[in-house]
N, C-alpha and C positions, 0 to 999 in steps of 0.2 A: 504494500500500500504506500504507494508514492506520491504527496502532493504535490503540485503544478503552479496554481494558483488561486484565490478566493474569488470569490464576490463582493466584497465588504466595502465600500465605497468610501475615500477620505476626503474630508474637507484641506489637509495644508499638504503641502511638498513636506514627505518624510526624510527630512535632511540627517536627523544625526544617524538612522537607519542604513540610509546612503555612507554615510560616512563611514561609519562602523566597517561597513562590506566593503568598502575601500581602504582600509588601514591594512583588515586583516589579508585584503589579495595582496597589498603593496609588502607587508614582511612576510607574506608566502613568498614573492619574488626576491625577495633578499634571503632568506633560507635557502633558494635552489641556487643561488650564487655561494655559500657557504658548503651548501653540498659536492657541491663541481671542486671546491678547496680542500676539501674532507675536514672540515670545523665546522660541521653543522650539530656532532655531538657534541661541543664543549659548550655551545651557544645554547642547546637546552638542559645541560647541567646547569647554567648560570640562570638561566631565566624562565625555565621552567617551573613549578611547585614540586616537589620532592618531602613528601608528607614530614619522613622522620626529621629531614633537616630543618622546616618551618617550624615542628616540634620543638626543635633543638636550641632554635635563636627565632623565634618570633619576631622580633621588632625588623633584626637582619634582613630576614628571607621576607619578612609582609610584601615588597615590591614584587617577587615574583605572582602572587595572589594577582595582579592586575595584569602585569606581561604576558602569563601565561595563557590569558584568553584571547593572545592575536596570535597564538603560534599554532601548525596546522604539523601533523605528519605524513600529509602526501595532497595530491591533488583531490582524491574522491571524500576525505576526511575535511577540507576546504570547502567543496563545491556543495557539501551535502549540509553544512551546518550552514554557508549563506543562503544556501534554497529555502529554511526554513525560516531564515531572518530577514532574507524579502520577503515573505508571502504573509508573514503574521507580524513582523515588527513595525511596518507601517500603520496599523489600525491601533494598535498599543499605543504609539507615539502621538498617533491624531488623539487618542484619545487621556493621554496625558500630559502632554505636551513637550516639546524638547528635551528641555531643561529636567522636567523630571524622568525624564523616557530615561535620557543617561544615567541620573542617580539610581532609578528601578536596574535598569541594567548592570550595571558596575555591581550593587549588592546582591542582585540574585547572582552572578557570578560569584561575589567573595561566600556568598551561605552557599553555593552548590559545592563550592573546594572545602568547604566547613565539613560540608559530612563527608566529600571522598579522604578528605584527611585521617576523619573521626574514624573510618570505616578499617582504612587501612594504614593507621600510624607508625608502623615500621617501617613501609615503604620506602625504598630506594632507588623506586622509579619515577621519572620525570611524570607528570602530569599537565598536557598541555590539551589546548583547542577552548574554543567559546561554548562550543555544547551546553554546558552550568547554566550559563549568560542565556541564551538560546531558548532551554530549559523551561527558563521562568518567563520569559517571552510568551513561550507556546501555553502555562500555566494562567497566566492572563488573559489571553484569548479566551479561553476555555471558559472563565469563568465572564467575562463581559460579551463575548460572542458564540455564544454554545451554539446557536442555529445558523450562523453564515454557513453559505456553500459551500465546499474545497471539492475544485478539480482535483478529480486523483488518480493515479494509473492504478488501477486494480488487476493485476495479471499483466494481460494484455488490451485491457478496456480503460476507454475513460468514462467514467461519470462523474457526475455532483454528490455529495457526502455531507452530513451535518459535520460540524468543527466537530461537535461533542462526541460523536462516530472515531473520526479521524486521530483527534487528538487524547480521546480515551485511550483506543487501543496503543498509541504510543507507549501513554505513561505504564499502561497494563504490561505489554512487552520489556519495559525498562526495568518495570519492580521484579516479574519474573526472573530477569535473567540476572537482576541486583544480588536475588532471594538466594540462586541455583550455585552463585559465583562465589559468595560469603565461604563458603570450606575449602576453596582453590584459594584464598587470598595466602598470600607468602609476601614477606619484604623484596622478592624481587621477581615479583608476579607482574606483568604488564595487562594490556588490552585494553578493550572499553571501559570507562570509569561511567560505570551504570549509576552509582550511589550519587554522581556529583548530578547526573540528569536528574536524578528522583529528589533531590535537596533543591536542586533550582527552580525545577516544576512546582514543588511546594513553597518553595518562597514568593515565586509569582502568584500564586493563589491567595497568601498570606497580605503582598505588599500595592497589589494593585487597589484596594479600596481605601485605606489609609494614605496612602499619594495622592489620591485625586480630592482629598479634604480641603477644603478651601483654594481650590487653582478657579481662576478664571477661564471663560470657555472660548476667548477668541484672543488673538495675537501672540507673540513670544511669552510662552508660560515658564 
């Protein structure tokens, strides 16, 4: 179940949305110049989130907590997390405005690294991508637009989908595979960080109605 695009219609240009998916393709082109040098592993040591080591110096390591949501490990790990941050981060944004769309964003990323940390505090593997960030994005949606449509490739078909359809079964496959992964975790277990999608998704559900508490509904918010 792959979506494509919505129906949800915005009143402003989703600029920091825009933005966002431009920062993170512009240091995926700077990593594939790092790769071609072979220091593209020392560059996500350094700026990466590495559970036990934020454990270790907190204050240190807090900068990687925000770096590491512009960093990508391949093209399909890029392409797939800005797919979902055009199709629903625009209507999020229209519907909080700028200014707070970023604040929402920046914290559903640092609470989704909150629980992948929580989950797996030995770790000594790098932790990177916006997925967390994302997360809470799609958790927001869900709960301000449960009945938008989303084009979706189903197999080989397209149809229209309620959000709440689409974006359910996400988080359902997330916690699944979160639930199935918990007794494989080792300090130097890699792969999907399922626990930071299901901590962002929750955050988003948590922080989109207290954000919109006294914002005005028209111009830079």
């Amino acid at each position: 179940m792959i979506p494509l695009r919505d129906t949800n219609p915005t009143r402003s240009t989703p600029v920091v949305t825009f933005g966002l998916i431009g920062l993170n393709v512009l240091v995926f082109l700077y990593e594939l110049t790092l790769e071609s040098q072979g220091q593209l592993e020392p560059f996500f040591v350094q700026w990466a989130v590495i559970p036990a080591q934020l454990l270790n110096d907190p204050v240190g390591e807090l900068p990687t907590v925000v770096s590491s949501m512009f960093l990508h490990g391949g093209w399909l790990h890029l392409l797939g997390n800005m797919l979902y941050l055009f199709i629903f981060g625009d209507n999020i944004e229209d519907r909080l405005g700028h200014f707070r769309f970023l604040v929402f964003y920046l914290v559903a990323g640092f609470l989704a690294t909150a629980t992948q940390v929580a989950i797996s505090a030995n770790s000594i593997v790098p932790n990177i991508g916006a997925s967390g960030a994302i997360a809470g994005v799609l958790g927001a949606y869900l709960l301000e637009f449960p009945h938008s449509k989303v084009l979706t490739l189903v197999f080989r078909f397209l149809t229209e989908i309620p959000a709440y359809i689409v974006l359910g079964f996400w988080f359902v496959l997330q916690f699944l595979n979160g639930v199935m992964n918990l007794g494989a975790l080792t300090s130097e277990t890699g792969g999907v960080a399922f626990w930071a999608h299901i901590g962002g998704f929750v955050a988003g559900l948590l922080l989109i109605k207290p954000l919109q508490i006294g914002q005005r509904r028209a111009g830079w918010r």
